[in-house]
C-alpha positions as semicolon CSV with decimal commas, in nm:
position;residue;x (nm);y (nm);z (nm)
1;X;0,000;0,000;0,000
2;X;0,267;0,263;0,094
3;X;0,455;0,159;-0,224
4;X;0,190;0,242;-0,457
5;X;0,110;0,561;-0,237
6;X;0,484;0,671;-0,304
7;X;0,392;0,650;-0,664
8;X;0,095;0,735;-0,729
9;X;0,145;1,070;-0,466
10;X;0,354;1,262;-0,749
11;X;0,206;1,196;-1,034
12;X;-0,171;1,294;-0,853
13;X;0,038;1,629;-0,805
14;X;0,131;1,654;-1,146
15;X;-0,191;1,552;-1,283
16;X;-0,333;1,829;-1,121
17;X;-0,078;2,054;-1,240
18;X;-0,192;1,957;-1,595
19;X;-0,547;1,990;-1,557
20;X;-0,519;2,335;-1,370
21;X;-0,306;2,437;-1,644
22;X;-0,568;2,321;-1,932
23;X;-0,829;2,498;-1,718
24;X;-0,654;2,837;-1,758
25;X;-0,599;2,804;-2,089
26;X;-0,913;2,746;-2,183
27;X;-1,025;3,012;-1,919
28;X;-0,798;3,268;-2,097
29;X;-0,868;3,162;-2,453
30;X;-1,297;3,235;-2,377
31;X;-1,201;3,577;-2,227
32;X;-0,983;3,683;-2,468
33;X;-1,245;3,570;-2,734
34;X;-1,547;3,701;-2,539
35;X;-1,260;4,087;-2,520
36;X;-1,285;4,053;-2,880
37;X;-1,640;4,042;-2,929
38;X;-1,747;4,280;-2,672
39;X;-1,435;4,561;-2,579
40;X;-1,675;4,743;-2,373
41;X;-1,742;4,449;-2,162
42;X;-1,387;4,424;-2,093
43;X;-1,337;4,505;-1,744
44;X;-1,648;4,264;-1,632
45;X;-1,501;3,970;-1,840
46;X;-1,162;4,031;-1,702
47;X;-1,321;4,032;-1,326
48;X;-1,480;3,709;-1,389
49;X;-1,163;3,505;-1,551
50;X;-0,903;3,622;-1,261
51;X;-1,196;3,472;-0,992
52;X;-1,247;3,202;-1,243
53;X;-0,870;3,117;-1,237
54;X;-0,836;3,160;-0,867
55;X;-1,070;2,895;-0,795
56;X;-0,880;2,684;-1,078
57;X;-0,569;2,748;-0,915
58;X;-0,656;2,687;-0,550
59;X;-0,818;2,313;-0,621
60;X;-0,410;2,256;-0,745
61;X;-0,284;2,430;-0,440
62;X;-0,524;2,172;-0,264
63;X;-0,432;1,870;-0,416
64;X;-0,041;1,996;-0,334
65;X;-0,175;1,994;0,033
66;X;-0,344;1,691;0,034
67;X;-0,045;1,483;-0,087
68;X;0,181;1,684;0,134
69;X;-0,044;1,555;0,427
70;X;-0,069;1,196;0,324
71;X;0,347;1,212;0,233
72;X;0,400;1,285;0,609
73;X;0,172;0,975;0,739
74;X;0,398;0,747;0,528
């Protein structure tokens, strides 16, 4: 069990990595298309991707905390 915890611990961190990653892209990519579309809507759109990435970005930052917790029980 603590074998395949040892392995499986990293690469949970850097599959979340990835898939935070992919989510701001994709995040980014919308607003800058959505900029495009509407310039006068800019500062709303903005607003909404940096709290949309913030959420994206803390689920990573609690993954990272979760395997740092289960790393110290091993």
């Amino acid at each position: 069990m603590t074998d395949l915890l040892r392995i499986g611990l990293p690469m949970m961190v850097g599959g979340a990595a990835v898939g935070g990653a992919i989510g701001i892209g994709i995040a980014v990519k919308a607003a800058m298309e959505a900029i495009g579309r509407q310039p006068e809507a800019s500062s709303k759109i903005q607003m909404a991707m940096v709290i949309g990435c913030a959420f994206i970005e803390a689920l990573t930052l609690y993954t990272m905390l979760i395997v740092f917790v289960l790393e110290g029980k091993l």
